[in-house]
Wavefront OBJ file of the C-alpha trace (Angstrom):
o trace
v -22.230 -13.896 -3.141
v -25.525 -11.544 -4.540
v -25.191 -9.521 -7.553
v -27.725 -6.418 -7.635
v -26.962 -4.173 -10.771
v -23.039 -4.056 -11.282
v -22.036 -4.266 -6.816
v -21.327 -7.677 -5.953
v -21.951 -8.322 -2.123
v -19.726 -10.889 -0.500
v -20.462 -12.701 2.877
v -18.516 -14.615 5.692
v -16.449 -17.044 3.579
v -17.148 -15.578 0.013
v -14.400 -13.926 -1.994
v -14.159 -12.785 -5.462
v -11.530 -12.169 -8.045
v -11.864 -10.238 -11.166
v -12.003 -6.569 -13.158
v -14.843 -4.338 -14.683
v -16.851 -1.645 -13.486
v -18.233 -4.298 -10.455
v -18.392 -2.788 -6.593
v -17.356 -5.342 -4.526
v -18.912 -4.742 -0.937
v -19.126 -6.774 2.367
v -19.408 -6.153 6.182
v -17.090 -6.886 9.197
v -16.959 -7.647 12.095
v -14.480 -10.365 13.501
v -13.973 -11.614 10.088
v -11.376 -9.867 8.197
v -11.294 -8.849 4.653
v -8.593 -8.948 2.101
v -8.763 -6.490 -0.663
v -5.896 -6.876 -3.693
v -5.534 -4.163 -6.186
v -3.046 -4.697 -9.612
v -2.716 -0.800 -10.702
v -1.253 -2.094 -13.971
v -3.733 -4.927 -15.077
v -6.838 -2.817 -13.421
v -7.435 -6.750 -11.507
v -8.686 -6.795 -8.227
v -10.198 -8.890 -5.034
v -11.922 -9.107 -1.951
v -12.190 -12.010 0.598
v -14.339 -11.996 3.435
v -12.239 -14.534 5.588
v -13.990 -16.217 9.053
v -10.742 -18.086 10.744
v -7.203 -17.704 9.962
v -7.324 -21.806 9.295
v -9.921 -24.671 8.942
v -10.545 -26.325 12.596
v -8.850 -29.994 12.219
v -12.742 -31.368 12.879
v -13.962 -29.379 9.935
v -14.742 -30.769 6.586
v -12.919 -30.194 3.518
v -16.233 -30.109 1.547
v -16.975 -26.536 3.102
v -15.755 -23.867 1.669
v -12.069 -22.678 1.211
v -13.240 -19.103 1.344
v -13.787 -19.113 5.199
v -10.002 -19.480 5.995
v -7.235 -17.137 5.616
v -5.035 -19.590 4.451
v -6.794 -21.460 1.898
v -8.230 -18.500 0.669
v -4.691 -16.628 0.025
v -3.517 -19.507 -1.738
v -6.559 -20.010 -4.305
v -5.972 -15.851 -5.197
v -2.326 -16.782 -5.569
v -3.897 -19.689 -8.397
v -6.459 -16.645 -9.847
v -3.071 -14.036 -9.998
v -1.054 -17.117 -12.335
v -4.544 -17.415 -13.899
v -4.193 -14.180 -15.076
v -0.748 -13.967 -15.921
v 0.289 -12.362 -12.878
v 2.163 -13.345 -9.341
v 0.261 -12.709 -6.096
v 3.242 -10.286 -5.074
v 2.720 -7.544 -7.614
v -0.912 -7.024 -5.790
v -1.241 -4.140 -3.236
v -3.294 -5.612 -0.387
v -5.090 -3.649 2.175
v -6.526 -5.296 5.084
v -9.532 -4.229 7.191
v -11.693 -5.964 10.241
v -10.831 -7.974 12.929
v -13.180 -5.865 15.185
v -13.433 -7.359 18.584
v -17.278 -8.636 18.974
v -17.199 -9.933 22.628
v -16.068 -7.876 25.721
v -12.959 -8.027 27.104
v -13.776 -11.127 29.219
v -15.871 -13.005 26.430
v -13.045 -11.893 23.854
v -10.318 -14.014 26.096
v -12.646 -16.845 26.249
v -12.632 -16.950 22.750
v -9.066 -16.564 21.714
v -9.608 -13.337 20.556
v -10.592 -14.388 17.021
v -10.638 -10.981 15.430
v -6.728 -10.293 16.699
v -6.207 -13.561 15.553
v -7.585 -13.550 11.681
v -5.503 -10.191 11.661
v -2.438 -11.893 12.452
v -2.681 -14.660 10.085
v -3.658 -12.293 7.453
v -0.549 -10.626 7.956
v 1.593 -13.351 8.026
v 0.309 -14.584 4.880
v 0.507 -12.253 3.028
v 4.433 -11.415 3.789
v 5.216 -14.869 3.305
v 3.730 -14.147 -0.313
v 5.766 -10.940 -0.299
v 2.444 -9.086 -1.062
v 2.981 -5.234 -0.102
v -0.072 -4.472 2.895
v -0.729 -0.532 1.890
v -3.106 0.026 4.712
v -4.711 -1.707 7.514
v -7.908 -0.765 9.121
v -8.571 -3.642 11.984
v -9.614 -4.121 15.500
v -11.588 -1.553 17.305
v -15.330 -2.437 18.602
v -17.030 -1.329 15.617
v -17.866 -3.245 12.298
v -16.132 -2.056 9.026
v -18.181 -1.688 5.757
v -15.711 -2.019 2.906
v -16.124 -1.721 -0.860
v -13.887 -1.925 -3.964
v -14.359 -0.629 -7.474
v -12.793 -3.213 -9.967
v -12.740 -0.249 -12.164
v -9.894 1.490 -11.218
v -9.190 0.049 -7.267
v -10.739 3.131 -5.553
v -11.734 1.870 -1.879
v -14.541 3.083 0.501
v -14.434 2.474 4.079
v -17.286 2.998 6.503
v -17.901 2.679 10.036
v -21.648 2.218 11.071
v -22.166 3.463 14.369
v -24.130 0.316 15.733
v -22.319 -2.886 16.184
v -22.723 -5.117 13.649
v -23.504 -8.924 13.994
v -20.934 -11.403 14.295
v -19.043 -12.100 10.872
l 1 2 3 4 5 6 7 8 9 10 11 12 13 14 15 16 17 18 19 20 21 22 23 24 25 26 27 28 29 30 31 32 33 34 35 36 37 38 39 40 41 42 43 44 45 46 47 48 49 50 51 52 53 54 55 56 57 58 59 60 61 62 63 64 65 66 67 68 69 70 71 72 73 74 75 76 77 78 79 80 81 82 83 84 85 86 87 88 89 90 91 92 93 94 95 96 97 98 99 100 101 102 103 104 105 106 107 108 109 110 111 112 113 114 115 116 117 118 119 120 121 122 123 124 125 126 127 128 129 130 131 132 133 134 135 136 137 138 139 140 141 142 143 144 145 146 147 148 149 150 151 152 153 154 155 156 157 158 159 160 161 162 163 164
């Protein structure tokens, strides 16, 4: 995570909880970010999840940030932190752009279609209301979140992005 001025700028497996006048901002391509918005407390977040879990063969020691999962459960810890229950968030979910061709894509398990998924699922087990949903497609997303007040921009760049 980089701070320049007040806009905070996430990459793959960063995520940040928290109010204030911040921008949060990251890019997307297969990776799929989670934004939360609390229109009472003015608290919000964004995750910039890789996989929907850790690989058995990974190590604990990296971070929890890179998996769907792990990273729904420590914002459910930052919600209680804050006197709040991950369910009165409004999420909104964008990426899960498909990098590869069509052939590549099925070699791969179609990661993007898969972090969606998972994303989903999590959050309904969580009973966390998804408002909108920007994901798939074969361009990256460009996503930012104002803590200020929860106002969301959403970009497509023309160019594919990298992977992430």
């Amino acid at each position: 995570m980089s701070l320049v001025g007040d806009d905070i700028y996430l990459t793959p497996g960063e995520w940040y909880f928290g109010s204030g006048r911040h921008w949060v901002h990251t890019l997307l391509g297969s990776c799929v970010a989670i934004v939360l918005w609390h229109p009472q407390r003015l608290i919000g977040a964004m995750t910039h999840c890789m996989l929907p879990t850790r690989p058995s063969r990974q190590s604990p020691n990296d971070t929890a940030g890179r998996f769907a999962d792990e990273v729904v459960a420590l914002l459910a810890r930052e919600a209680l932190r804050h006197g709040c229950a991950l369910g009165e968030f409004q999420a909104r979910i964008y990426g899960g752009m498909a990098v590869l061709n069509e052939t590549e894509q099925r070699a791969l398990s179609r990661i993007g279609e898969a972090n969606v998924q998972a994303t989903r699922e999590l959050l309904r087990r969580r009973r966390v209301p998804i408002l909108e949903q920007h994901v798939g497609g074969h361009l990256p997303y460009r996503v930012s979140l104002h803590l200020a007040d929860g106002t969301i921009r959403l970009s497509q760049p023309t160019a594919p992005a990298l992977p992430g």
